[in-house]
C-alpha positions as a Markdown table, in Angstrom:
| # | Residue | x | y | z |
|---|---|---|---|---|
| 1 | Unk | -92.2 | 182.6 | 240.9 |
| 2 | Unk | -88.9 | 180.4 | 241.6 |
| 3 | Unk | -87.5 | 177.9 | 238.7 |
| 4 | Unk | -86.3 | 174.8 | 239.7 |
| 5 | Unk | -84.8 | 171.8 | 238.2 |
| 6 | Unk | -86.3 | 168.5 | 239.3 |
| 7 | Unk | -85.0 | 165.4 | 239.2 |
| 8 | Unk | -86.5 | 161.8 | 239.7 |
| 9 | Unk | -84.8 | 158.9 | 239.8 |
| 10 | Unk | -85.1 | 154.8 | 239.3 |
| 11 | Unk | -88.8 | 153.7 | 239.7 |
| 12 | Unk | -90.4 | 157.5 | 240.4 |
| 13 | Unk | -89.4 | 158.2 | 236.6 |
| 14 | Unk | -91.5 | 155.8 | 235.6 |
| 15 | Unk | -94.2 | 157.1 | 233.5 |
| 16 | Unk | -93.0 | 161.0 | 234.2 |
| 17 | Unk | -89.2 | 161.9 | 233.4 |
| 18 | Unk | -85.7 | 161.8 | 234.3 |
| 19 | Unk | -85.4 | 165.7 | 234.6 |
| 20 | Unk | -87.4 | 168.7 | 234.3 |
| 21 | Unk | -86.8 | 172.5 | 234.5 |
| 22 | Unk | -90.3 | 174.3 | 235.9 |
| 23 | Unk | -91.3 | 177.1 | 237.6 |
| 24 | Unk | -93.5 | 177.2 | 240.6 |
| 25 | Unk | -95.6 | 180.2 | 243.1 |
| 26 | Unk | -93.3 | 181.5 | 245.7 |
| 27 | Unk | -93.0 | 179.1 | 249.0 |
| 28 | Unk | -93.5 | 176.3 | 247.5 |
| 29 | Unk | -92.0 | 173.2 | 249.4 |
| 30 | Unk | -90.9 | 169.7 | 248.4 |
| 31 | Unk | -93.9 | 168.1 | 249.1 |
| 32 | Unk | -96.0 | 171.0 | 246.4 |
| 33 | Unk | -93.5 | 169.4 | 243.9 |
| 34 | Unk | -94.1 | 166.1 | 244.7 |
| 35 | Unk | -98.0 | 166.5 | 244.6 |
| 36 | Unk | -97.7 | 168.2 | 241.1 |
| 37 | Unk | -96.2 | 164.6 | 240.0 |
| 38 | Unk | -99.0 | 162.6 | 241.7 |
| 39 | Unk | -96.2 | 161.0 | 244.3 |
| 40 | Unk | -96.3 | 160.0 | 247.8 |
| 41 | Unk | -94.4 | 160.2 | 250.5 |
| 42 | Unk | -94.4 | 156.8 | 250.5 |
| 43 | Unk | -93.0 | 156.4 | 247.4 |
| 44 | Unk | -90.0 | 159.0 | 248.1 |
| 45 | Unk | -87.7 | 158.0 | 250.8 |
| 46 | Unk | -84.3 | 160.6 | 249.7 |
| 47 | Unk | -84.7 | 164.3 | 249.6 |
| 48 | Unk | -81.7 | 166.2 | 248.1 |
| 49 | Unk | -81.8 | 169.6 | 247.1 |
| 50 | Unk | -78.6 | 171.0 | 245.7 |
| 51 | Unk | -77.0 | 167.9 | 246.8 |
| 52 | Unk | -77.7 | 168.5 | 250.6 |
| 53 | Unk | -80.6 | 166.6 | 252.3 |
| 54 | Unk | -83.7 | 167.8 | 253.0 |
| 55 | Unk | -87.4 | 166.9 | 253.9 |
| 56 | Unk | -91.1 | 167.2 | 252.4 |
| 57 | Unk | -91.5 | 170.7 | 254.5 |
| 58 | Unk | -88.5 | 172.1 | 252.9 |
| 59 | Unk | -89.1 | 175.4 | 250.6 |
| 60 | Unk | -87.6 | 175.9 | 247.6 |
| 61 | Unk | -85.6 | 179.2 | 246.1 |
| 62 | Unk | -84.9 | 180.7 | 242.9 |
| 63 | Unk | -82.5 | 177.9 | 241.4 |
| 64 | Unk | -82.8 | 174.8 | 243.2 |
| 65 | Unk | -81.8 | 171.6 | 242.1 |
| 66 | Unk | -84.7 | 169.0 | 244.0 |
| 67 | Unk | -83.6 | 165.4 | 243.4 |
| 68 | Unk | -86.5 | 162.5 | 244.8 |
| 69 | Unk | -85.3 | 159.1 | 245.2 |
| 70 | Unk | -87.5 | 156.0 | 245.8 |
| 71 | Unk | -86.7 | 153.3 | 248.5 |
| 72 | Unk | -84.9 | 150.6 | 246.8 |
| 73 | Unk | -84.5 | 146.8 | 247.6 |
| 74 | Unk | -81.7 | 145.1 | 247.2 |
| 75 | Unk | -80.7 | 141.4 | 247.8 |
């Protein structure tokens, strides 16, 4: 088991929460996370994990910090 903190941001917090400490099976990747919290790729356009980018294939270790970030619109 790894523990992670997970962070969602803007829109994606929505319903869930700003930021959540959990543990999950070893090898499990970004997109395991994201699943667990019903999102989409589509809905998550920024990967960070421990501040450096990442993608949904990424796998996590023993005290990363994931942060998702929806695309965002601006005018």
């Amino acid at each position: 088991m790894v523990k992670v903190t997970v962070k969602l941001f803007a829109t994606l917090q929505t319903g869930r929460f700003e930021i959540r400490n959990e543990e999950f099976e070893d090898g499990v990747t970004v997109n395991d996370v994201m699943c667990k919290y019903g999102l989409t790729k589509g809905q998550v356009l920024l990967i960070l994990i421990n501040g450096r980018h990442a993608d949904y294939e990424t796998p996590l270790a023993q005290g990363d910090t994931v942060a998702l970030f929806p695309p965002i619109g601006g005018g």
